[in-house]
Gaussian input, Z-matrix of N, CA and C with variables (Angstrom, degrees):
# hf/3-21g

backbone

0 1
 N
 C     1     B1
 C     2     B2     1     A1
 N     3     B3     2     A2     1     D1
 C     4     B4     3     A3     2     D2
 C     5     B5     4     A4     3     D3
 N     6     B6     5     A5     4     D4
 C     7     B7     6     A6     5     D5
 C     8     B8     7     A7     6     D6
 N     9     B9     8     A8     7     D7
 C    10    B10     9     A9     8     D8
 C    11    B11    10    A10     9     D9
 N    12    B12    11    A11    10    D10
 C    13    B13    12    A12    11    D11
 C    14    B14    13    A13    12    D12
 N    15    B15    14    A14    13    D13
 C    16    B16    15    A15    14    D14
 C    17    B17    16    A16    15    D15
 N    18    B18    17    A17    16    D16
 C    19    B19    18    A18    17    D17
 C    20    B20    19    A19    18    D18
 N    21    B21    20    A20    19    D19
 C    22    B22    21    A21    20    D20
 C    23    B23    22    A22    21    D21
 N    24    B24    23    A23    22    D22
 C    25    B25    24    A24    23    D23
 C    26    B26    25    A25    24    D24
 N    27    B27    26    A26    25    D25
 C    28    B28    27    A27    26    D26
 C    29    B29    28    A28    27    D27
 N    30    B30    29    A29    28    D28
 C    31    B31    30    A30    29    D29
 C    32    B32    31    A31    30    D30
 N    33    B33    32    A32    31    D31
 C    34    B34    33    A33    32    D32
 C    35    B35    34    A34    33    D33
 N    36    B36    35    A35    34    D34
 C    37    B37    36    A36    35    D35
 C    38    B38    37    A37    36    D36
 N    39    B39    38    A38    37    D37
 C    40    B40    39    A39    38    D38
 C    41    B41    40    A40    39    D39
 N    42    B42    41    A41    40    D40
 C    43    B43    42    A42    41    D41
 C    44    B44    43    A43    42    D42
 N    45    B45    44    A44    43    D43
 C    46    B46    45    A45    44    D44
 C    47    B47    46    A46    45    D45
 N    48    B48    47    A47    46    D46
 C    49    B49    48    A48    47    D47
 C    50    B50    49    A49    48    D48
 N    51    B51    50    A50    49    D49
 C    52    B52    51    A51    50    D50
 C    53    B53    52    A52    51    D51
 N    54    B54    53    A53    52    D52
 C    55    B55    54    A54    53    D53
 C    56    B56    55    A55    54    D54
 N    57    B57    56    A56    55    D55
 C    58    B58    57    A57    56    D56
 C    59    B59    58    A58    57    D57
 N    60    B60    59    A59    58    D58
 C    61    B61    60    A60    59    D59
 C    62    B62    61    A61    60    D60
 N    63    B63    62    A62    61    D61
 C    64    B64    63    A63    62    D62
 C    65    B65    64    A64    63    D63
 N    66    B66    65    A65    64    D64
 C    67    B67    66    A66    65    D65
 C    68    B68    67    A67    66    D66
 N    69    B69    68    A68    67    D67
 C    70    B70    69    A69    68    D68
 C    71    B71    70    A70    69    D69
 N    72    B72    71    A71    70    D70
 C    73    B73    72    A72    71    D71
 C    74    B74    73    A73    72    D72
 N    75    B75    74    A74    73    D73
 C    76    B76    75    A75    74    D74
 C    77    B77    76    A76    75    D75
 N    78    B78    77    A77    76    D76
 C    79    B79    78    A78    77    D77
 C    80    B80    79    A79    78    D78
 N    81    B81    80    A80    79    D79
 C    82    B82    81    A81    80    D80
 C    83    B83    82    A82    81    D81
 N    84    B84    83    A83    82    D82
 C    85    B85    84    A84    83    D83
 C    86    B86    85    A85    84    D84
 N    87    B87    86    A86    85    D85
 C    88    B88    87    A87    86    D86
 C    89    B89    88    A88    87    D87
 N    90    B90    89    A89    88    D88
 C    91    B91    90    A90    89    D89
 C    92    B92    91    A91    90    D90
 N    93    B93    92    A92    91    D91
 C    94    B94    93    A93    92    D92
 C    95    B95    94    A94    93    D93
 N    96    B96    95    A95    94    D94
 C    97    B97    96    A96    95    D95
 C    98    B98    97    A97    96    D96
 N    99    B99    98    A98    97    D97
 C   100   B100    99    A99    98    D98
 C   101   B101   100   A100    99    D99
 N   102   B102   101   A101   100   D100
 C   103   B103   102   A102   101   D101
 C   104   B104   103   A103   102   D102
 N   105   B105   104   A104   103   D103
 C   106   B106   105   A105   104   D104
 C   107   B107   106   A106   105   D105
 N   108   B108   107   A107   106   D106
 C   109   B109   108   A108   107   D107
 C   110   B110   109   A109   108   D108
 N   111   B111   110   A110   109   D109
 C   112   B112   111   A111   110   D110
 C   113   B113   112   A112   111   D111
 N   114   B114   113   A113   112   D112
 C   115   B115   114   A114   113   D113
 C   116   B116   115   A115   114   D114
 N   117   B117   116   A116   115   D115
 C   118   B118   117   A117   116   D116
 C   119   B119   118   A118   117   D117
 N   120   B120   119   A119   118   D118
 C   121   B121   120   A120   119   D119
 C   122   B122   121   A121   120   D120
 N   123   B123   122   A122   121   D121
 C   124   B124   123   A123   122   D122
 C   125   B125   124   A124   123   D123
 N   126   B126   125   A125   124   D124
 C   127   B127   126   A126   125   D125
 C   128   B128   127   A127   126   D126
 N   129   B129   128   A128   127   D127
 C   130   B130   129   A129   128   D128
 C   131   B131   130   A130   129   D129
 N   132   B132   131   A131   130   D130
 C   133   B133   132   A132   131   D131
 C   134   B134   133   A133   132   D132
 N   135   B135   134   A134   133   D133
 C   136   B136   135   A135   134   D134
 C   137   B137   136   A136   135   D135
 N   138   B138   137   A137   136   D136
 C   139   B139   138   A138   137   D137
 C   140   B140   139   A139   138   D138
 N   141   B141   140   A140   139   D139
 C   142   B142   141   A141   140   D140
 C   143   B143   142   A142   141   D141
 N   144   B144   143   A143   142   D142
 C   145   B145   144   A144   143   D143
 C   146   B146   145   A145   144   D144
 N   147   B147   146   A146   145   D145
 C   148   B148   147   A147   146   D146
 C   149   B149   148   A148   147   D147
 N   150   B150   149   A149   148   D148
 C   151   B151   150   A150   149   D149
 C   152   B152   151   A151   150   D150
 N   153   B153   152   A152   151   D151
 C   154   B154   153   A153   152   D152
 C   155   B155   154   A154   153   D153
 N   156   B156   155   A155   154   D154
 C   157   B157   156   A156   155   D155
 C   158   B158   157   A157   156   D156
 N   159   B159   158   A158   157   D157
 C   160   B160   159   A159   158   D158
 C   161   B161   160   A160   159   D159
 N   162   B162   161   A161   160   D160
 C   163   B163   162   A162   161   D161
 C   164   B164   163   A163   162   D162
 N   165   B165   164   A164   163   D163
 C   166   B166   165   A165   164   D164
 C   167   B167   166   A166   165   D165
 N   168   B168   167   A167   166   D166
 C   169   B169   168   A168   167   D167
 C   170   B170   169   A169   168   D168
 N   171   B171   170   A170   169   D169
 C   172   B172   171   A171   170   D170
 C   173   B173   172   A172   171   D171
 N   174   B174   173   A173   172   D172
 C   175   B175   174   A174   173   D173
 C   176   B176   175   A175   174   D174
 N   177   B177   176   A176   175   D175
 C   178   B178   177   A177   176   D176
 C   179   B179   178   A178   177   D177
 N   180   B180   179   A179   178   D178
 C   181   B181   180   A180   179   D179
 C   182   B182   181   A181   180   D180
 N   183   B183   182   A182   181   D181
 C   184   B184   183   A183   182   D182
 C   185   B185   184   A184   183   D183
 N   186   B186   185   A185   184   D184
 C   187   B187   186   A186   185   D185
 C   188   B188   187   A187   186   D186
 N   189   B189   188   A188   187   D187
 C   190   B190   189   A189   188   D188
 C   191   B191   190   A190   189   D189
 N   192   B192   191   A191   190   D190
 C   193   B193   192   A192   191   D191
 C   194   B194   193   A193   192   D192
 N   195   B195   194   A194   193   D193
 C   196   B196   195   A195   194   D194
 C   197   B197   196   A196   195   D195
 N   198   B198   197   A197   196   D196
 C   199   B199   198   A198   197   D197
 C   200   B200   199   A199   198   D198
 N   201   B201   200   A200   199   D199
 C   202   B202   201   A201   200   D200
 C   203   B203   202   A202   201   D201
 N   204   B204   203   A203   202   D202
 C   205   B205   204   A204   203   D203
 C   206   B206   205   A205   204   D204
 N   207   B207   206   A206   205   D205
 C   208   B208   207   A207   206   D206
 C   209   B209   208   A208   207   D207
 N   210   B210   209   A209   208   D208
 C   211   B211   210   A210   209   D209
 C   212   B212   211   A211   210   D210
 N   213   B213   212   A212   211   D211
 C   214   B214   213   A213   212   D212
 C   215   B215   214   A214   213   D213
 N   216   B216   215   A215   214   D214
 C   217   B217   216   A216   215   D215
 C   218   B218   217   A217   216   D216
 N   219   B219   218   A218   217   D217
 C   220   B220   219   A219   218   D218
 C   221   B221   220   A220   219   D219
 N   222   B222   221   A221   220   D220
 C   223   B223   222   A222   221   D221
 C   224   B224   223   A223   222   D222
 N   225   B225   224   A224   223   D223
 C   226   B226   225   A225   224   D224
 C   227   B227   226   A226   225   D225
 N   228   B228   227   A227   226   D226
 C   229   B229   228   A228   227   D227
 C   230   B230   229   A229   228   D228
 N   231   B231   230   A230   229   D229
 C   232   B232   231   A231   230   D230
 C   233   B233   232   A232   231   D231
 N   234   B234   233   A233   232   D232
 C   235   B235   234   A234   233   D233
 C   236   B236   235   A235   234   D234
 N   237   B237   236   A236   235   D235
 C   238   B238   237   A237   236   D236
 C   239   B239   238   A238   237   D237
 N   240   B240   239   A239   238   D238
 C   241   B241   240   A240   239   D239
 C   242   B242   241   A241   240   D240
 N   243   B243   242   A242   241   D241
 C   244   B244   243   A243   242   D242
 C   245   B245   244   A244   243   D243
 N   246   B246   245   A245   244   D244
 C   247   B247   246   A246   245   D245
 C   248   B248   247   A247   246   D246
 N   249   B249   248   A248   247   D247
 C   250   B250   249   A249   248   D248
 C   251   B251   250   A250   249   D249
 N   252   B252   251   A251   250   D250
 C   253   B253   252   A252   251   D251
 C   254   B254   253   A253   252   D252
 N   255   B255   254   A254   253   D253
 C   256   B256   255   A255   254   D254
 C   257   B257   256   A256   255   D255
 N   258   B258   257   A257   256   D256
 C   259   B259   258   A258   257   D257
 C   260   B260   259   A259   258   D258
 N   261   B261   260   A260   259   D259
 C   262   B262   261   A261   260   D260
 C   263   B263   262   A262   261   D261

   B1=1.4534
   B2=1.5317
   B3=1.5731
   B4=1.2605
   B5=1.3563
   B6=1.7444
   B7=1.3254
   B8=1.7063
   B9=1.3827
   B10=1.3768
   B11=1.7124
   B12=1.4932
   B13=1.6845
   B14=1.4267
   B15=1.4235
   B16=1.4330
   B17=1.5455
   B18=1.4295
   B19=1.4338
   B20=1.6587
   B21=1.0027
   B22=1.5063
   B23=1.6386
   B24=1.5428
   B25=1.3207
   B26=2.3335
   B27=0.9659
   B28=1.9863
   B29=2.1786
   B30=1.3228
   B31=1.1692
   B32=1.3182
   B33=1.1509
   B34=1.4179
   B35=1.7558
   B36=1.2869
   B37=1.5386
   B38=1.4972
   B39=1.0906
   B40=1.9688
   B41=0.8469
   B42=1.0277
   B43=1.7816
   B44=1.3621
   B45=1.6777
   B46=1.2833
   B47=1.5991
   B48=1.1205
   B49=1.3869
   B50=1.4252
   B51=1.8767
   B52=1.7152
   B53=1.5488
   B54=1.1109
   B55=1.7784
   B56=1.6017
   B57=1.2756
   B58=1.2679
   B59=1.5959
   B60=1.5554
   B61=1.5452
   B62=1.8468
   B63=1.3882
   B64=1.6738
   B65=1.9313
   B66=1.5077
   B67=1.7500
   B68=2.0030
   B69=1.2473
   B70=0.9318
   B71=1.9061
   B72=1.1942
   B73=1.8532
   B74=2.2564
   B75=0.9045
   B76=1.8106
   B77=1.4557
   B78=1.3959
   B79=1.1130
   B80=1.4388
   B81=1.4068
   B82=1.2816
   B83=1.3856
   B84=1.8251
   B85=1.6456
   B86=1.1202
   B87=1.6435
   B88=1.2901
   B89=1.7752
   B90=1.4394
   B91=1.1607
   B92=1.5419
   B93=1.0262
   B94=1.0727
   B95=2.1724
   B96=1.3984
   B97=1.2883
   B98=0.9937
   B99=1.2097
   B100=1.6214
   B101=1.0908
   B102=1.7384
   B103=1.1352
   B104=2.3113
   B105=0.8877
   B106=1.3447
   B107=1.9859
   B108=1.8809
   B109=1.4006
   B110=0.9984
   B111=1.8187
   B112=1.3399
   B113=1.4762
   B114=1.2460
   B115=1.8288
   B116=1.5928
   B117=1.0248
   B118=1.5155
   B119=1.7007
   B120=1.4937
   B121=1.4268
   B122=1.6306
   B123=1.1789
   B124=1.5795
   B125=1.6576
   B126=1.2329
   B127=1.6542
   B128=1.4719
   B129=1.5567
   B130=1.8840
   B131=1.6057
   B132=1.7255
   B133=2.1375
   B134=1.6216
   B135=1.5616
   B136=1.3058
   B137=1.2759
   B138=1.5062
   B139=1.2053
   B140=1.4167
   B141=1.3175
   B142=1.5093
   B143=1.9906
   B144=1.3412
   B145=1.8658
   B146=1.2381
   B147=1.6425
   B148=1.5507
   B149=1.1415
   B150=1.1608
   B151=1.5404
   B152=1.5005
   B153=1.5713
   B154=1.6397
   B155=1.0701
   B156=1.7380
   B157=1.4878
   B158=0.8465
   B159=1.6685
   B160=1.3943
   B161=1.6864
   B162=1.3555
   B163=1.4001
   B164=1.5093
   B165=1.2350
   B166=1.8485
   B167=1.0268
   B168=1.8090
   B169=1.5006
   B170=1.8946
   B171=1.9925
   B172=1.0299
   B173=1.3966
   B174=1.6152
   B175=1.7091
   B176=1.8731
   B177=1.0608
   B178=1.7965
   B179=1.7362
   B180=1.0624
   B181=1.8507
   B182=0.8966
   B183=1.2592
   B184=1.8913
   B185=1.5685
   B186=1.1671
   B187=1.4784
   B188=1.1487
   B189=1.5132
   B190=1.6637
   B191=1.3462
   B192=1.1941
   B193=1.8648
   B194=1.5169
   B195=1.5803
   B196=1.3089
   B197=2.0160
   B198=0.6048
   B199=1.6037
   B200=1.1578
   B201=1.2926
   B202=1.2852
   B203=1.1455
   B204=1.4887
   B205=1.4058
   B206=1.2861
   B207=1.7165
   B208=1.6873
   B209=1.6791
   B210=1.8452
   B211=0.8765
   B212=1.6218
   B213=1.6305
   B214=2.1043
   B215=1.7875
   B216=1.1571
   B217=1.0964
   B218=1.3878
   B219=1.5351
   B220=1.7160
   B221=1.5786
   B222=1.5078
   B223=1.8110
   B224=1.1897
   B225=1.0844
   B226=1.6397
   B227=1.3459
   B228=1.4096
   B229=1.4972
   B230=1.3460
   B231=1.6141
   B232=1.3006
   B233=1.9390
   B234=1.3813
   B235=1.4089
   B236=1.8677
   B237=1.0869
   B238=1.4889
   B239=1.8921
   B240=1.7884
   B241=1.9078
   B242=1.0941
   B243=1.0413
   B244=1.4664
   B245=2.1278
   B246=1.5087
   B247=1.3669
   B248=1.0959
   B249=1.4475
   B250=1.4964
   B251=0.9091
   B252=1.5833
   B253=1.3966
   B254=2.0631
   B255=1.2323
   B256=1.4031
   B257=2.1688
   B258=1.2291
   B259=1.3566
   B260=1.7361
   B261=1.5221
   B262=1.7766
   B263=2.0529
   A1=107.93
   A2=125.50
   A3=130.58
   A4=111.80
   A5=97.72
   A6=103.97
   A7=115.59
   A8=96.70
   A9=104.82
   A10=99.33
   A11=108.85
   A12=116.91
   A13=117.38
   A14=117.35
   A15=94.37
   A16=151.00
   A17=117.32
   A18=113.97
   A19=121.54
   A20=137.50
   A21=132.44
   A22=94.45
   A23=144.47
   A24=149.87
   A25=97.16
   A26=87.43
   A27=99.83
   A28=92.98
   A29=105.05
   A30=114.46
   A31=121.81
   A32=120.68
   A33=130.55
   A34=131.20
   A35=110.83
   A36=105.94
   A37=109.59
   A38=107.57
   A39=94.38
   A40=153.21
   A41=134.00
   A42=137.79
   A43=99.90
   A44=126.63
   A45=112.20
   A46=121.49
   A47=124.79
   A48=128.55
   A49=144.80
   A50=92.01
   A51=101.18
   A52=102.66
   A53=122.73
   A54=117.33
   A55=86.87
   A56=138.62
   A57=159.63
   A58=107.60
   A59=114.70
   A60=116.59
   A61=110.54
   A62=94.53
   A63=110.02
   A64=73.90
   A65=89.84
   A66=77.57
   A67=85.59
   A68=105.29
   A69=116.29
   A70=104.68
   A71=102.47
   A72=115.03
   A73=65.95
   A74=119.96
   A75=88.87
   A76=107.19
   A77=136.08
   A78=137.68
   A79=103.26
   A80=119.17
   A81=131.51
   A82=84.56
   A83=112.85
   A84=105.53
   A85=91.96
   A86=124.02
   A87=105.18
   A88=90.58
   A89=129.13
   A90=143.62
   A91=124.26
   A92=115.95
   A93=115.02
   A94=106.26
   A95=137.64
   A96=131.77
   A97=136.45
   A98=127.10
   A99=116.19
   A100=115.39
   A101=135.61
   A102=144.59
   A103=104.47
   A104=94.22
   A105=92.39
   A106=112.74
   A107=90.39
   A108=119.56
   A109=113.36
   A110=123.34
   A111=113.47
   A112=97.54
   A113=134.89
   A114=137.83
   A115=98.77
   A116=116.64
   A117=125.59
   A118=133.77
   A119=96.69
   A120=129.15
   A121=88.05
   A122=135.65
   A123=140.97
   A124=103.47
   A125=99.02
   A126=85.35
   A127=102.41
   A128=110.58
   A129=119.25
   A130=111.94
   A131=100.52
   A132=87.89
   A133=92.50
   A134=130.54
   A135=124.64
   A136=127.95
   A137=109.77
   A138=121.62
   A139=103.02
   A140=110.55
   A141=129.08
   A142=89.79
   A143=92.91
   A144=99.68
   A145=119.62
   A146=101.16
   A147=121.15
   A148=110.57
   A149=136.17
   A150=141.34
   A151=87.45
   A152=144.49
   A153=109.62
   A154=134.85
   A155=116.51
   A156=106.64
   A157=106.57
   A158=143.63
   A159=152.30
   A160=86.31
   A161=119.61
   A162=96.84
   A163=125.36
   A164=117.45
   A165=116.58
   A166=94.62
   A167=142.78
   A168=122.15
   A169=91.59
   A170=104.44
   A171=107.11
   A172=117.02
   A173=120.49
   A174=94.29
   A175=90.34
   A176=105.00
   A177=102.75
   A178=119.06
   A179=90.32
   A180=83.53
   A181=115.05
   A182=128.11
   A183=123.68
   A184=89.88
   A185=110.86
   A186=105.28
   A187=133.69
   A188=114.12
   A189=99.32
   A190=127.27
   A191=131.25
   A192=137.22
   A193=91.09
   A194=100.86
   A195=112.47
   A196=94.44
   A197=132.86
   A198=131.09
   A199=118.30
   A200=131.49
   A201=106.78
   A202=147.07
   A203=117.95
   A204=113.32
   A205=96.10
   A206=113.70
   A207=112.94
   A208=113.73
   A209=114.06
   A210=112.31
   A211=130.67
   A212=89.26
   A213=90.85
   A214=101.76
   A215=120.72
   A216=109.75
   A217=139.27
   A218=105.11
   A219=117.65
   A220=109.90
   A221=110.67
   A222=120.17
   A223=98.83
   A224=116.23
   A225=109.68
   A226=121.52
   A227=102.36
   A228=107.49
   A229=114.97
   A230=126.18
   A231=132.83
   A232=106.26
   A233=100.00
   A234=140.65
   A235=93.91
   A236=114.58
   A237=125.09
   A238=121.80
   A239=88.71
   A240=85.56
   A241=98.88
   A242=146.28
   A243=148.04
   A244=99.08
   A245=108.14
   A246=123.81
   A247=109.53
   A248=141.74
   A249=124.99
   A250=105.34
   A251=156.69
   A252=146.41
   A253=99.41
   A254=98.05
   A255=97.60
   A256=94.61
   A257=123.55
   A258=118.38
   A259=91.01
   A260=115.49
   A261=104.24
   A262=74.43
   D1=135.29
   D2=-178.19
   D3=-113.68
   D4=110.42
   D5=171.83
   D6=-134.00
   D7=156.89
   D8=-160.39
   D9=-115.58
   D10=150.54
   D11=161.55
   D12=-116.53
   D13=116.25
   D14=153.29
   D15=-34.28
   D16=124.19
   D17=-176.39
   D18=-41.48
   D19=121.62
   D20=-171.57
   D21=-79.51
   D22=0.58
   D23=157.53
   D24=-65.14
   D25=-23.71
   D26=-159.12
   D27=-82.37
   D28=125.58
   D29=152.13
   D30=-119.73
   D31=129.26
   D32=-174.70
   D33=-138.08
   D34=154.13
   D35=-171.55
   D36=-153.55
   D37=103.16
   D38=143.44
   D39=-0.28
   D40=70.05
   D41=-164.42
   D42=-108.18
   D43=123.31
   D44=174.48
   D45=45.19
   D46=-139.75
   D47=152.77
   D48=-88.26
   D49=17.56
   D50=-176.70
   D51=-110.64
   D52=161.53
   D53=178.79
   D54=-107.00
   D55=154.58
   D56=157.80
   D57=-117.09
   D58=103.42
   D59=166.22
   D60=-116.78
   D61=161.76
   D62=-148.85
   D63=-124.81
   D64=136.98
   D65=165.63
   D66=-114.40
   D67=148.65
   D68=-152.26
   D69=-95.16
   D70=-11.18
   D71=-152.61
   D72=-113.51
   D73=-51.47
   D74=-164.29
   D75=-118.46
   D76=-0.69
   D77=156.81
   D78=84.68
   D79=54.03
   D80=-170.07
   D81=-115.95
   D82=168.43
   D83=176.27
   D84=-145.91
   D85=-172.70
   D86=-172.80
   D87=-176.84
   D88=118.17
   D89=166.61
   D90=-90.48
   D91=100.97
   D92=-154.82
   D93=-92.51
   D94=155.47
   D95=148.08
   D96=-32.96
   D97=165.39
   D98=171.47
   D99=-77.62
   D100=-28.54
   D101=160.85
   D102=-52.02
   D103=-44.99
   D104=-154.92
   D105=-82.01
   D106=-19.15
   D107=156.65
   D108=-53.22
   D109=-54.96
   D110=-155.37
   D111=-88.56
   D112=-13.78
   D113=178.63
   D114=-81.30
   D115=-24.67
   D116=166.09
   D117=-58.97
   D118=-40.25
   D119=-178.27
   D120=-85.89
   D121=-63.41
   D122=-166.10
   D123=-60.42
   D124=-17.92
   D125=-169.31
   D126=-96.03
   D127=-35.36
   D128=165.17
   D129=-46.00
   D130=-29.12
   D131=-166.38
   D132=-97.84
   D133=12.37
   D134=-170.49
   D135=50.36
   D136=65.41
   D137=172.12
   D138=-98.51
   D139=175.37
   D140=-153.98
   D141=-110.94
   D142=160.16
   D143=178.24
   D144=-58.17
   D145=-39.03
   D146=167.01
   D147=-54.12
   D148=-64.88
   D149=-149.49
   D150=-88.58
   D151=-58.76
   D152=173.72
   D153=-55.58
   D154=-8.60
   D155=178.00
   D156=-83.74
   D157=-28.42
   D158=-153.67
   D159=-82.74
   D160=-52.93
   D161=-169.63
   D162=-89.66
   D163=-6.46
   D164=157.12
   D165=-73.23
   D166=-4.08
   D167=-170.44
   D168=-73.00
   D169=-55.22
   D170=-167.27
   D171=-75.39
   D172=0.10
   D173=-174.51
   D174=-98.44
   D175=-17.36
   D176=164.01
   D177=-108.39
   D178=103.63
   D179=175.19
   D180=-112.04
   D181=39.44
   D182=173.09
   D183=-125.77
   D184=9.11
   D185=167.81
   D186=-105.52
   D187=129.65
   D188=-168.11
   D189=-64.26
   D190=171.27
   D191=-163.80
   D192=-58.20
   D193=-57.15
   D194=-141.70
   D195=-74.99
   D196=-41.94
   D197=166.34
   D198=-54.51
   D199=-54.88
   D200=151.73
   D201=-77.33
   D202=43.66
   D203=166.14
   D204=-142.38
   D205=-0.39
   D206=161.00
   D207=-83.31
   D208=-17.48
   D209=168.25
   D210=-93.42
   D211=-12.03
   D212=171.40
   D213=-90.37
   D214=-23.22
   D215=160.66
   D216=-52.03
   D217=-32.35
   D218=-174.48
   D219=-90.30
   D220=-21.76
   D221=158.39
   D222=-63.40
   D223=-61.97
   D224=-158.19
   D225=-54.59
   D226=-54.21
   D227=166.27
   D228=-46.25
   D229=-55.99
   D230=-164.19
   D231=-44.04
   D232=-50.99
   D233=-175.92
   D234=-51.84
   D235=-72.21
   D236=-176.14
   D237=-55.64
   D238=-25.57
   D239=169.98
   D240=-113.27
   D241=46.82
   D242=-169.77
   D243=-149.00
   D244=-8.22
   D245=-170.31
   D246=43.93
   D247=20.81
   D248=173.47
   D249=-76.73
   D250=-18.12
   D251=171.77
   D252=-121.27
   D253=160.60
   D254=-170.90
   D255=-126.23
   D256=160.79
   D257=-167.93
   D258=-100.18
   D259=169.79
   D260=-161.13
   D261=-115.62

């Protein structure tokens, strides 16, 4: 099972429906989508890779399987060399 933690260097907040994180060690910032918000929010309550794809499956369903998990994949990664989230 693949799960990820936010960097404890990472401050972040809710705005409306966008997350805004501050990396705190280089003063980079980073606004994230509403798509990329809500994989953002899933990764704060410790959900599993499985269980966020299943649920961008259901809050988008005109989207195919395979796109969204080519597209939580390409956050995640983005997310992982950028160190704001770390893999468990």
């Amino acid at each position: 099972m693949n799960l990820f933690t936010i960097n404890s260097n990472i401050s972040w907040k809710l705005l409306k429906d966008a997350v805004v994180a501050v990396n705190l060690d280089d003063g980079n910032y980073y606004t994230f989508n509403f798509t990329a918000s809500l994989i953002w929010q899933y990764v704060d309550e410790k959900k599993s890779l499985t269980e966020i794809e299943q649920l961008i499956k259901e809050a988008f369903p005109d989207v195919e399987a395979q796109q969204v998990k080519d597209d939580i994949k390409e956050i995640i990664d983005f997310w992982l060399s950028e160190k704001l989230i770390m893999q468990n």
